[in-house]
mmCIF file of the N, C-alpha and C atoms, coordinates in Angstrom:
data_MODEL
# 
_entry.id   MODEL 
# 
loop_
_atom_site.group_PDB 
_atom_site.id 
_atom_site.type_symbol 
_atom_site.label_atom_id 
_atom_site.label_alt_id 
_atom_site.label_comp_id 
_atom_site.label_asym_id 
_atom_site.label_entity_id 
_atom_site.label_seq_id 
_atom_site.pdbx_PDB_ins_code 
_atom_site.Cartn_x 
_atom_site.Cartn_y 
_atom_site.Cartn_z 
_atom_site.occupancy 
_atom_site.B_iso_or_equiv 
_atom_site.pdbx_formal_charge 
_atom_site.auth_seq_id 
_atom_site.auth_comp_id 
_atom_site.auth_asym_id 
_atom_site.auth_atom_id 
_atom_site.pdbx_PDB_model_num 
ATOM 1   N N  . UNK A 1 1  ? 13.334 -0.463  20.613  1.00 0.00 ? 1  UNK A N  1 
ATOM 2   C CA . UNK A 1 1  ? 13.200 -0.089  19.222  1.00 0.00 ? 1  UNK A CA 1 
ATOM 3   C C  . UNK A 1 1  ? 11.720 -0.087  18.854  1.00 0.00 ? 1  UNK A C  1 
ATOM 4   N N  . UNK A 1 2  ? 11.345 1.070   18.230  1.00 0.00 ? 2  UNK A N  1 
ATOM 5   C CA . UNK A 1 2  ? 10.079 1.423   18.140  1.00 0.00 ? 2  UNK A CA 1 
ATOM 6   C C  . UNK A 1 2  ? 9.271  0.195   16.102  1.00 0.00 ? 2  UNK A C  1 
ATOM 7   N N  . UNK A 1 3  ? 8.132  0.611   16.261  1.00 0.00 ? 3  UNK A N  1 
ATOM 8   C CA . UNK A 1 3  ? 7.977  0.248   15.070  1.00 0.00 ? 3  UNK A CA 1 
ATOM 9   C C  . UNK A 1 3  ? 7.089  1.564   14.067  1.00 0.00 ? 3  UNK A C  1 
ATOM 10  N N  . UNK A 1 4  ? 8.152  1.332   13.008  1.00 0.00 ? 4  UNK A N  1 
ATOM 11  C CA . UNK A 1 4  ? 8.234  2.574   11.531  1.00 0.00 ? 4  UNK A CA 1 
ATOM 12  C C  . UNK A 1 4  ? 7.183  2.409   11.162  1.00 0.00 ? 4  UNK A C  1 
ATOM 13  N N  . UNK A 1 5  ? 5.643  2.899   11.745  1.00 0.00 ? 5  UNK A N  1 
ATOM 14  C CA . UNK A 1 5  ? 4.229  2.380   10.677  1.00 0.00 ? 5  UNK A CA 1 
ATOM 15  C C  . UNK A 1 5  ? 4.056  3.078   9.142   1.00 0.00 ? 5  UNK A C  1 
ATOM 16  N N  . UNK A 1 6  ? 4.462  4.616   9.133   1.00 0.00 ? 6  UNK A N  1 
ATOM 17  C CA . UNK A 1 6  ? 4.498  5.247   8.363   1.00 0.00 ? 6  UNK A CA 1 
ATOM 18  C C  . UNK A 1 6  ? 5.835  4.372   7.312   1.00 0.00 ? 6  UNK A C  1 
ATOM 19  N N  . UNK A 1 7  ? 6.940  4.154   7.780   1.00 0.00 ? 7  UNK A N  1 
ATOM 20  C CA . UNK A 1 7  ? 7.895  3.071   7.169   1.00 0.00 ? 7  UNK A CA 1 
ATOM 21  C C  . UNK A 1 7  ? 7.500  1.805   6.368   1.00 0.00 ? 7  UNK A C  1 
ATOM 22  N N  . UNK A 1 8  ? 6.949  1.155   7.068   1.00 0.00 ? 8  UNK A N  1 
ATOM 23  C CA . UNK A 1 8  ? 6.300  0.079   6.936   1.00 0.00 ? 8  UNK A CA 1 
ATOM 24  C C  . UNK A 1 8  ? 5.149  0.197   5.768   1.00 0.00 ? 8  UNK A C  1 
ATOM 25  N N  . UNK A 1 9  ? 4.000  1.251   5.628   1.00 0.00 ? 9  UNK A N  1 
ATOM 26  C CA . UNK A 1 9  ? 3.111  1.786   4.641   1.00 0.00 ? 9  UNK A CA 1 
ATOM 27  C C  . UNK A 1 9  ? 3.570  1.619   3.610   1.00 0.00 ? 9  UNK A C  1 
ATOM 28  N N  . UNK A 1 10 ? 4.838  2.800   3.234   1.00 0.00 ? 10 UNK A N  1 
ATOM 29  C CA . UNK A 1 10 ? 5.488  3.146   2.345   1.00 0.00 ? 10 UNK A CA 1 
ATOM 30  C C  . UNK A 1 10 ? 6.304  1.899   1.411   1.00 0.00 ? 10 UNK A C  1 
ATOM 31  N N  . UNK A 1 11 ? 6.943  1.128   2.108   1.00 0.00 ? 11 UNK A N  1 
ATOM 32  C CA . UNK A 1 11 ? 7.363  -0.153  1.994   1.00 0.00 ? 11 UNK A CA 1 
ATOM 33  C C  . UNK A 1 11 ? 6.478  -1.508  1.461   1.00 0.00 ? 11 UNK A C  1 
ATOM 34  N N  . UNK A 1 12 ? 5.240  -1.630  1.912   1.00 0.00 ? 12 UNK A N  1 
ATOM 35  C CA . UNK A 1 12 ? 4.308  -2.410  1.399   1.00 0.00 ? 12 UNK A CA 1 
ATOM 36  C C  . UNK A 1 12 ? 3.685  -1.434  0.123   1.00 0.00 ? 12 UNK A C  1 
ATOM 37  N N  . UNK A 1 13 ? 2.988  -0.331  -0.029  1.00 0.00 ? 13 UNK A N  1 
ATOM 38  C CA . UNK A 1 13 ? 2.885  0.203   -1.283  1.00 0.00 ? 13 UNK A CA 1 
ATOM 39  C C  . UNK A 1 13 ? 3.861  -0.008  -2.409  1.00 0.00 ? 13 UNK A C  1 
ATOM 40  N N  . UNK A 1 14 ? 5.277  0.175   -2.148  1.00 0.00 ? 14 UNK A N  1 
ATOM 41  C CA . UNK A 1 14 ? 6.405  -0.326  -3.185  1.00 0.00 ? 14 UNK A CA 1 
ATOM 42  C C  . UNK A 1 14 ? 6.158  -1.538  -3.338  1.00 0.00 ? 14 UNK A C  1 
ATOM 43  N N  . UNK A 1 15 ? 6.314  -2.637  -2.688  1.00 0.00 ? 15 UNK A N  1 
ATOM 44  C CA . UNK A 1 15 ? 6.213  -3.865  -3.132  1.00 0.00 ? 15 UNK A CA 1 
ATOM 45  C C  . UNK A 1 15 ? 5.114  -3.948  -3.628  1.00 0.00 ? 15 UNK A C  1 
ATOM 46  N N  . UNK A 1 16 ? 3.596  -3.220  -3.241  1.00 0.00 ? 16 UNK A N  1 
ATOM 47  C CA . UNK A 1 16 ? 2.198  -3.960  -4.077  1.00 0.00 ? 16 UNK A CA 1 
ATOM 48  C C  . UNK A 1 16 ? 2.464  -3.353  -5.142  1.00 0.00 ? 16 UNK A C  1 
ATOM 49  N N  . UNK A 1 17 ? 2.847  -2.311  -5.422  1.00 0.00 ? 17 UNK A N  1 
ATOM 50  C CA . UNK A 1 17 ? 2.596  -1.484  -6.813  1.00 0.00 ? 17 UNK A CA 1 
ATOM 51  C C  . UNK A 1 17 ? 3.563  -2.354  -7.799  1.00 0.00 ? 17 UNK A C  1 
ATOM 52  N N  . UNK A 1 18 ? 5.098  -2.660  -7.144  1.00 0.00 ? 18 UNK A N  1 
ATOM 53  C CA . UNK A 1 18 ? 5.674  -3.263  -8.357  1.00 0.00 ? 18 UNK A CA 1 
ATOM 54  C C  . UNK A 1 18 ? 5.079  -5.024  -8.554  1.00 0.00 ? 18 UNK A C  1 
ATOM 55  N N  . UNK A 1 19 ? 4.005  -5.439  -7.873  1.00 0.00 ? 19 UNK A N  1 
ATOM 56  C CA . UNK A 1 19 ? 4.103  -6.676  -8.421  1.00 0.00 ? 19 UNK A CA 1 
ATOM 57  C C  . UNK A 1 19 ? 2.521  -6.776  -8.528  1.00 0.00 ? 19 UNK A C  1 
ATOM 58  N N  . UNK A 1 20 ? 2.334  -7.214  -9.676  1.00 0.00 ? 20 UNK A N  1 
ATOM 59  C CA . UNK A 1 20 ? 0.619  -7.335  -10.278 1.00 0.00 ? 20 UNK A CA 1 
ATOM 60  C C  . UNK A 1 20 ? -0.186 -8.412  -9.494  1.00 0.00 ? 20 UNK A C  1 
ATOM 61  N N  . UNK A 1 21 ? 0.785  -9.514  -9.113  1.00 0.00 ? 21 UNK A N  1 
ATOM 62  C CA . UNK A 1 21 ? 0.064  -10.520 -8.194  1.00 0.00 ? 21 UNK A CA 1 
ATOM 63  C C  . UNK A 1 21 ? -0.356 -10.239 -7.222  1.00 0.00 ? 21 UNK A C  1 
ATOM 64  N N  . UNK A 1 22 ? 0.323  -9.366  -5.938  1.00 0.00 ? 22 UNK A N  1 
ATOM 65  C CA . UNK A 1 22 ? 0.586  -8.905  -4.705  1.00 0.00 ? 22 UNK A CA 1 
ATOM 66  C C  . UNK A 1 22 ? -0.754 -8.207  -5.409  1.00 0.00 ? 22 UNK A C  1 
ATOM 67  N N  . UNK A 1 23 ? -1.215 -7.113  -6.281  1.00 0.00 ? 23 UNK A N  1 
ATOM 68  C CA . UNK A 1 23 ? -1.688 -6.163  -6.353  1.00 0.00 ? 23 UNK A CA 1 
ATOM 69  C C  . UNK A 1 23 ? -2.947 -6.918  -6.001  1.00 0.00 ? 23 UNK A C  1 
ATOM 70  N N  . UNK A 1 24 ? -3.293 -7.951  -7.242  1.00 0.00 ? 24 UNK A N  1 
ATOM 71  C CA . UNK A 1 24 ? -4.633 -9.051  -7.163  1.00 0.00 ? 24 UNK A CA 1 
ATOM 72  C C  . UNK A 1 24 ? -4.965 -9.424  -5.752  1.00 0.00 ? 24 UNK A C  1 
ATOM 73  N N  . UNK A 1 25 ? -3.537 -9.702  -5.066  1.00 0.00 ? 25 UNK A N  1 
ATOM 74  C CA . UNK A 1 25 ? -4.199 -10.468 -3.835  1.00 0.00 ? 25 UNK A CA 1 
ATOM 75  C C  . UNK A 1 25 ? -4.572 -9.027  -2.825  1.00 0.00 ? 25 UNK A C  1 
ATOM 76  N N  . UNK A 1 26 ? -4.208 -7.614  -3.240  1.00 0.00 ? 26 UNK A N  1 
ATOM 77  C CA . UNK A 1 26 ? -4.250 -7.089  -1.890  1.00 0.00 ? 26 UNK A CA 1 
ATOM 78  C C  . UNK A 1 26 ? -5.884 -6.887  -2.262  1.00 0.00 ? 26 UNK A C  1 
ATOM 79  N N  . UNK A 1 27 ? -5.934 -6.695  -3.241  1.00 0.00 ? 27 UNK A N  1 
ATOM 80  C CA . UNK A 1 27 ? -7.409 -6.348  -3.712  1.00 0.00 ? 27 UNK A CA 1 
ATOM 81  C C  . UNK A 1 27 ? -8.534 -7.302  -3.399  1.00 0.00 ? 27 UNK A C  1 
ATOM 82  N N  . UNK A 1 28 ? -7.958 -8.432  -3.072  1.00 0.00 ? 28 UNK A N  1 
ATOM 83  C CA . UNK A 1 28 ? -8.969 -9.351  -2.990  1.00 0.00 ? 28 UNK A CA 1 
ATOM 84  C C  . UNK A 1 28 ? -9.076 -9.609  -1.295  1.00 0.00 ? 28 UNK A C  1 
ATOM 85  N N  . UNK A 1 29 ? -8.001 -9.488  -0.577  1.00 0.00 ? 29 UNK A N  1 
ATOM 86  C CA . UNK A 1 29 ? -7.778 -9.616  0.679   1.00 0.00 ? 29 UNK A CA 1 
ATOM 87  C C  . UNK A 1 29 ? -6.600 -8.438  1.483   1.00 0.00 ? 29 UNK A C  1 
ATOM 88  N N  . UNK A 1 30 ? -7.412 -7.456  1.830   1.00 0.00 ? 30 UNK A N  1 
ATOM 89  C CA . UNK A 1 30 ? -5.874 -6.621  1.880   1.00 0.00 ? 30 UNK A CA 1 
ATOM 90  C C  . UNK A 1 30 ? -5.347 -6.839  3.057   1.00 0.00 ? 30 UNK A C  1 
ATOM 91  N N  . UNK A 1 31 ? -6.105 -6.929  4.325   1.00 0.00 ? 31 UNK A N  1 
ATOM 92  C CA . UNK A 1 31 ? -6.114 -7.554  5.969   1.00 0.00 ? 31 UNK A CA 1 
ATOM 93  C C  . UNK A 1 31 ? -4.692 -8.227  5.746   1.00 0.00 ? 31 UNK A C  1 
ATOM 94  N N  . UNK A 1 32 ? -5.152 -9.534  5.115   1.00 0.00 ? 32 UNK A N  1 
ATOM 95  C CA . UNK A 1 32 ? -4.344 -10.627 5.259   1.00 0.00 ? 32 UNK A CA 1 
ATOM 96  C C  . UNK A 1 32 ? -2.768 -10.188 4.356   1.00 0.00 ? 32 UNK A C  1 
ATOM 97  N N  . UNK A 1 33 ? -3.120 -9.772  3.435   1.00 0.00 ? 33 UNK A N  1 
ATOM 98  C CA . UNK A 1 33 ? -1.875 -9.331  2.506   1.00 0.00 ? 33 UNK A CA 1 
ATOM 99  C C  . UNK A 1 33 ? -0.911 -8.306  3.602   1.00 0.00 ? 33 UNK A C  1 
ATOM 100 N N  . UNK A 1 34 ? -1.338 -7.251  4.494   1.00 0.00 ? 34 UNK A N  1 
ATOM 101 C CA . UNK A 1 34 ? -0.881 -6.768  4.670   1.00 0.00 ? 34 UNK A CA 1 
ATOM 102 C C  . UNK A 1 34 ? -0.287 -7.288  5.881   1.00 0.00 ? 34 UNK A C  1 
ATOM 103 N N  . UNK A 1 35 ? -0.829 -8.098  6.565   1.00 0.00 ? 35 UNK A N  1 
ATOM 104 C CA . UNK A 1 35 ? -0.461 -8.630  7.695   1.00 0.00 ? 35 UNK A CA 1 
ATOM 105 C C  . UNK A 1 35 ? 1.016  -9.723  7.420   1.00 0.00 ? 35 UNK A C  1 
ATOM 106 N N  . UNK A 1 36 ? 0.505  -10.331 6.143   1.00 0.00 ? 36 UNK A N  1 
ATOM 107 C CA . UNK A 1 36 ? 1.887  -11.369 5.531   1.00 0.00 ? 36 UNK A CA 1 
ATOM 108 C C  . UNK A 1 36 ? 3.078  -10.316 4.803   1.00 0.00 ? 36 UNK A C  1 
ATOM 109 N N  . UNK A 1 37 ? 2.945  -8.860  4.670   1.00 0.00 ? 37 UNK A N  1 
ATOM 110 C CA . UNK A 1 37 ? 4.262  -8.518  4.385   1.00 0.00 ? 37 UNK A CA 1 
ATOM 111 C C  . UNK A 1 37 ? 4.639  -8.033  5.664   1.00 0.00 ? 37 UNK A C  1 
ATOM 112 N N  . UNK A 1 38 ? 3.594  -7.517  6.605   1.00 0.00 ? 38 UNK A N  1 
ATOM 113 C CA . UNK A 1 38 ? 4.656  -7.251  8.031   1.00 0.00 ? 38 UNK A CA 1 
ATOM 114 C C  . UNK A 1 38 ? 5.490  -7.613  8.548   1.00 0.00 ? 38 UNK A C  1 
ATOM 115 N N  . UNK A 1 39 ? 4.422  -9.289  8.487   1.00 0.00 ? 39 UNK A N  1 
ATOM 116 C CA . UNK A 1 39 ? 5.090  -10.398 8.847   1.00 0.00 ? 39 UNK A CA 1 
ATOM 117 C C  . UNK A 1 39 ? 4.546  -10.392 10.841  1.00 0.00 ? 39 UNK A C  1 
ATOM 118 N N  . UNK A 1 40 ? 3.976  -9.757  10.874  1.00 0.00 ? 40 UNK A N  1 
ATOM 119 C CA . UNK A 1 40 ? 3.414  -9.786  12.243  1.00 0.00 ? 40 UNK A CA 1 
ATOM 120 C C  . UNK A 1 40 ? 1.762  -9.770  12.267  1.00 0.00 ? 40 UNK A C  1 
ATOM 121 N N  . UNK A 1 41 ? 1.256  -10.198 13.872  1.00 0.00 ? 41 UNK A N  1 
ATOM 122 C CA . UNK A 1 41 ? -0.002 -10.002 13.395  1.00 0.00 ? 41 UNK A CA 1 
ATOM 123 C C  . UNK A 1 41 ? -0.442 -8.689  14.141  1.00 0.00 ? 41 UNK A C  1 
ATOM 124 N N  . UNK A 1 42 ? -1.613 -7.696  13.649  1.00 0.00 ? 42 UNK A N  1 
ATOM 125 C CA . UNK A 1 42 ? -1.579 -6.526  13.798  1.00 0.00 ? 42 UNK A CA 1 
ATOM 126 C C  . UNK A 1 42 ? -2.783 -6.415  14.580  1.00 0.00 ? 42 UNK A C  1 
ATOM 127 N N  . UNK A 1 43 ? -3.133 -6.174  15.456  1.00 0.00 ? 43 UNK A N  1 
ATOM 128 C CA . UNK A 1 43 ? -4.195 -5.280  16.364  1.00 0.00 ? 43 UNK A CA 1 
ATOM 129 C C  . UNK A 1 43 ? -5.547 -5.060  14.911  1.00 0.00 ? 43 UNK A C  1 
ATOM 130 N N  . UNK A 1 44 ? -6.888 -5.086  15.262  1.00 0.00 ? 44 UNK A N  1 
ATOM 131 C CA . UNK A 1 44 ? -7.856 -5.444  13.830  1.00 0.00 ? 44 UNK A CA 1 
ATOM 132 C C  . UNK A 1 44 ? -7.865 -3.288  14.043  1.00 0.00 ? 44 UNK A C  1 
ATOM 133 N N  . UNK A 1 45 ? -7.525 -2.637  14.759  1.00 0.00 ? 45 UNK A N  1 
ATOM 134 C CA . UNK A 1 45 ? -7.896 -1.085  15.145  1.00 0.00 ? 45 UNK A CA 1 
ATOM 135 C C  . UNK A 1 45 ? -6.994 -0.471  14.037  1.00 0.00 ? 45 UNK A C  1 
ATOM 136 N N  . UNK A 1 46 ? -5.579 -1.219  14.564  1.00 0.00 ? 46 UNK A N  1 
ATOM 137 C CA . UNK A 1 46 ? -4.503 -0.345  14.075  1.00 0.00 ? 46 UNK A CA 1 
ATOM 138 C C  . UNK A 1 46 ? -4.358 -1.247  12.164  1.00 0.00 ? 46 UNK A C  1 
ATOM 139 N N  . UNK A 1 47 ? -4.806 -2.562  12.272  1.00 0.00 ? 47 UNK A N  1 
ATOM 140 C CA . UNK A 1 47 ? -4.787 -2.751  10.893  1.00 0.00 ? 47 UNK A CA 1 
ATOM 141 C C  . UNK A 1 47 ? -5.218 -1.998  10.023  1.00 0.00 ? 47 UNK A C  1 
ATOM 142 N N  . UNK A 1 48 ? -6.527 -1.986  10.111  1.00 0.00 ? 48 UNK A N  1 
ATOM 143 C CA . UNK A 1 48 ? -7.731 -1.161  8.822   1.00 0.00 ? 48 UNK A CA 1 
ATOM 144 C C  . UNK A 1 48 ? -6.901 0.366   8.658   1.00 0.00 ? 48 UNK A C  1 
ATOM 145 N N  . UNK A 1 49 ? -6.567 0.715   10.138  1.00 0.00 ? 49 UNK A N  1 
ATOM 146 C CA . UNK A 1 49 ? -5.518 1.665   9.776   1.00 0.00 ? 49 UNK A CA 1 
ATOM 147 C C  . UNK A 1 49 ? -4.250 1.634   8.724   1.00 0.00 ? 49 UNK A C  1 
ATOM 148 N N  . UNK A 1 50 ? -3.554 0.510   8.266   1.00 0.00 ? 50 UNK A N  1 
ATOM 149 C CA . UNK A 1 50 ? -2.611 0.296   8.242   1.00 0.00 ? 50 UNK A CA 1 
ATOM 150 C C  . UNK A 1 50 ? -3.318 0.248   6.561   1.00 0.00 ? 50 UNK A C  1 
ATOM 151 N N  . UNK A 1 51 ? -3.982 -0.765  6.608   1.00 0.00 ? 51 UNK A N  1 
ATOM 152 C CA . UNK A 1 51 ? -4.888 -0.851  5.333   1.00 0.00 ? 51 UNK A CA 1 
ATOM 153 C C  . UNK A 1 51 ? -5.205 0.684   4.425   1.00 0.00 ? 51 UNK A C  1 
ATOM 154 N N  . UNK A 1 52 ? -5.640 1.159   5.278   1.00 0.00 ? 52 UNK A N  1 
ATOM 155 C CA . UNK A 1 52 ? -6.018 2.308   4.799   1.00 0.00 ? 52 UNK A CA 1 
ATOM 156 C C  . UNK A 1 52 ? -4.709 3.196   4.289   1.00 0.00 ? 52 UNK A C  1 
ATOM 157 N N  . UNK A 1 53 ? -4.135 3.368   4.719   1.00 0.00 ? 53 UNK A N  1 
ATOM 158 C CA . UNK A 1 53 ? -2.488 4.166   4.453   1.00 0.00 ? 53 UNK A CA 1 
ATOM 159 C C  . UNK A 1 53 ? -2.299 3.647   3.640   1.00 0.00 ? 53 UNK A C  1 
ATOM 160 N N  . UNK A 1 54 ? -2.273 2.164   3.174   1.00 0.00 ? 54 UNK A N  1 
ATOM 161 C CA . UNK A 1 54 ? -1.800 1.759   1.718   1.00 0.00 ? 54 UNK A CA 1 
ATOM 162 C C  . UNK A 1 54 ? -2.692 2.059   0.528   1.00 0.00 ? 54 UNK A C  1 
ATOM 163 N N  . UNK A 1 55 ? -4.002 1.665   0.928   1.00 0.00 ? 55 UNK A N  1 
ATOM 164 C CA . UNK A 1 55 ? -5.091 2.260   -0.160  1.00 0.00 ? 55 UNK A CA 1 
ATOM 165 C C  . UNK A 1 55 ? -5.032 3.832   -0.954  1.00 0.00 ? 55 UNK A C  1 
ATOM 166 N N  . UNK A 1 56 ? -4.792 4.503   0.625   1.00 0.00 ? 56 UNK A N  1 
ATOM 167 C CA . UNK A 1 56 ? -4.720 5.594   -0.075  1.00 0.00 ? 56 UNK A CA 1 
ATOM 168 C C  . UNK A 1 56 ? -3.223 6.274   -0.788  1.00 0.00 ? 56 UNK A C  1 
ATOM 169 N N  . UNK A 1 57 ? -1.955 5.346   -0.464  1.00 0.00 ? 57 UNK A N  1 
ATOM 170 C CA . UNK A 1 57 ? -1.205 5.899   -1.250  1.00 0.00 ? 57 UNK A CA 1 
ATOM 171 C C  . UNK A 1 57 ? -0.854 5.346   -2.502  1.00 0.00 ? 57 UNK A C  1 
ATOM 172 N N  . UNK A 1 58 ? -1.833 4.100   -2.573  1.00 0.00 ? 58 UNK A N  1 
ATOM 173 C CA . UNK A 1 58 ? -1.755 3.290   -4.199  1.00 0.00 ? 58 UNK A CA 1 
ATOM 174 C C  . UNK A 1 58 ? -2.378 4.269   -4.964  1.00 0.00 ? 58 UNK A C  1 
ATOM 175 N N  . UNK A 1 59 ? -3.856 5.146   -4.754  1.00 0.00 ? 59 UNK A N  1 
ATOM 176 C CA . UNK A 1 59 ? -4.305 5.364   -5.001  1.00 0.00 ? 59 UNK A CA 1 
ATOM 177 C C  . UNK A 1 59 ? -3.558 7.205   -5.414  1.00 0.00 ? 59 UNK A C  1 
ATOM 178 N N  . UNK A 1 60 ? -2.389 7.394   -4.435  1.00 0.00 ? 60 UNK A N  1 
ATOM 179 C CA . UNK A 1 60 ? -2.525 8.902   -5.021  1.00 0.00 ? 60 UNK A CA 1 
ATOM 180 C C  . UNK A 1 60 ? -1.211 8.840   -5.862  1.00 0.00 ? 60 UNK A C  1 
ATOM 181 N N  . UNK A 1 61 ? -0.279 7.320   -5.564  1.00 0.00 ? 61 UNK A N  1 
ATOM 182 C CA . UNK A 1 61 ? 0.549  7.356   -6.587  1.00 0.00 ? 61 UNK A CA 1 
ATOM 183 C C  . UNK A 1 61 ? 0.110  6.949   -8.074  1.00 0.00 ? 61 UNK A C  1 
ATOM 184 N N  . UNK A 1 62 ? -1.089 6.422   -8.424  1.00 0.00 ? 62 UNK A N  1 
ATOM 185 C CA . UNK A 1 62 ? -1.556 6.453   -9.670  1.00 0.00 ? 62 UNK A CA 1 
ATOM 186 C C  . UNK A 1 62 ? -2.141 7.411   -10.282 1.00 0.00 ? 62 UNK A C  1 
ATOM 187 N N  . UNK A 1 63 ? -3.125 8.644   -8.915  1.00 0.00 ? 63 UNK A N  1 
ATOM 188 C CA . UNK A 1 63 ? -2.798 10.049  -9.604  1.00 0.00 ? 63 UNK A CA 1 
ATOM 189 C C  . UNK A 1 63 ? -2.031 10.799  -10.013 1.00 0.00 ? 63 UNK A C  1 
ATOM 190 N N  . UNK A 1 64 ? -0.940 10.718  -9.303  1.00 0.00 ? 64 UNK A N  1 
ATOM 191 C CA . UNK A 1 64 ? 0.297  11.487  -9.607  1.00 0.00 ? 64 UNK A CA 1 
ATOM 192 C C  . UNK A 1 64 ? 1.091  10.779  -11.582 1.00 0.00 ? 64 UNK A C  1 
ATOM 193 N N  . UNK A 1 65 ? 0.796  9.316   -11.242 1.00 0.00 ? 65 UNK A N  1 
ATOM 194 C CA . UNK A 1 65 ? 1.015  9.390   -12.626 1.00 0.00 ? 65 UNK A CA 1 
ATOM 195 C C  . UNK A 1 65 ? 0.531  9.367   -13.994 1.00 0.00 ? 65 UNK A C  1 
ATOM 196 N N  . UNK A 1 66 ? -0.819 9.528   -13.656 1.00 0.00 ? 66 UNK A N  1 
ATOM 197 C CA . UNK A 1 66 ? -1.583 10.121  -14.677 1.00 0.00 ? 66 UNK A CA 1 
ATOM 198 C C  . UNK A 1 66 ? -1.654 11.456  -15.085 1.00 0.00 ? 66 UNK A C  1 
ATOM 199 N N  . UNK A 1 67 ? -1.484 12.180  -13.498 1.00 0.00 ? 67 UNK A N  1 
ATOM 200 C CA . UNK A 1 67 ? -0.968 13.970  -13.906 1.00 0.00 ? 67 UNK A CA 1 
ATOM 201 C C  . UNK A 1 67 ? 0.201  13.747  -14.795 1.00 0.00 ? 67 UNK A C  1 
ATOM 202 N N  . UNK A 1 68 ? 1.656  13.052  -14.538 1.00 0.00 ? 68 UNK A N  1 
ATOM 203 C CA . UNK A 1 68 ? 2.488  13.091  -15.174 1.00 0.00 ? 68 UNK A CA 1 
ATOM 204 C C  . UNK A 1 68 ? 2.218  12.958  -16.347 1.00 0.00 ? 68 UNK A C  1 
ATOM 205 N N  . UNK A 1 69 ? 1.698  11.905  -16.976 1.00 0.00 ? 69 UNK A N  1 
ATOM 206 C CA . UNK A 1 69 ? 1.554  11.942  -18.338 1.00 0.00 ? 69 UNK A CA 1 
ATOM 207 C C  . UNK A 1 69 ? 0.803  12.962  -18.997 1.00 0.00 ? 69 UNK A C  1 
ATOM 208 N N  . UNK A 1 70 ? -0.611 13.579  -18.538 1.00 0.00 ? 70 UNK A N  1 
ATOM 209 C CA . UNK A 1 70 ? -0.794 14.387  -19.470 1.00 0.00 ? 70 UNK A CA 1 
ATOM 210 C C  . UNK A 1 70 ? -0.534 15.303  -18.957 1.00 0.00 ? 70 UNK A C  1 
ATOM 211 N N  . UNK A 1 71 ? 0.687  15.688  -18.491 1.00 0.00 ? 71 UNK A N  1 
ATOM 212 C CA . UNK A 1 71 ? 1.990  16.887  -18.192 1.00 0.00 ? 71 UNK A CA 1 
ATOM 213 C C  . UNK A 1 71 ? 2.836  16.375  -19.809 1.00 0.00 ? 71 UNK A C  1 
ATOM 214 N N  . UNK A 1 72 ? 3.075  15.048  -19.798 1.00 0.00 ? 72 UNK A N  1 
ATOM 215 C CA . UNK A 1 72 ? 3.684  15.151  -20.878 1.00 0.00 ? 72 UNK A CA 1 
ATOM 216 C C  . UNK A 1 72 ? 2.745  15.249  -22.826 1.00 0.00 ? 72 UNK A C  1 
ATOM 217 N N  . UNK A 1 73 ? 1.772  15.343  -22.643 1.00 0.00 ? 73 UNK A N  1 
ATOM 218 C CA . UNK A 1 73 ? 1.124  16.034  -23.578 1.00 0.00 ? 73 UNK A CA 1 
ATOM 219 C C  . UNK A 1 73 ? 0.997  16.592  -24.561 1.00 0.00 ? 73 UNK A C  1 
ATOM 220 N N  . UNK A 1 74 ? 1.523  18.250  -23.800 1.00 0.00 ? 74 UNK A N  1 
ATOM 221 C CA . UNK A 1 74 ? 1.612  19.394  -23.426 1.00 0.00 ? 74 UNK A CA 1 
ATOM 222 C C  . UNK A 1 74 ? 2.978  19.826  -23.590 1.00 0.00 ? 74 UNK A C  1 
# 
């Protein structure tokens, strides 16, 4: 059985986005945050990778809902 990284991304973004604490700590430590929702410890290559996939989809799901709103505007 393989492991879901793209799965796994998607899955830690849901949990940081819905909880403001998680959010504080990823911001302050994301390495470690991300390593404690894996729950495994991750290769430092494939982490920052892993890191990065979440950064950037916190980041395009808060674009998306700022488009939404001033979609609603309009």
């Amino acid at each position: 059985m393989g492991f879901d990284l793209k799965g796994k991304i998607s899955e830690i973004i849901d949990k940081i986005k819905n909880d403001k604490g998680l959010m504080d700590k990823f911001k302050a430590s994301p390495e470690n945050t991300v390593e404690e929702l894996i729950g495994v410890d991750i290769p430092d290559g494939m982490l920052s990778k892993v890191v990065d996939g979440v950064k950037s989809g916190i980041v395009a799901d808060k674009a998306k809902d700022a488009l939404g709103a001033l979609k609603n505007l309009f």
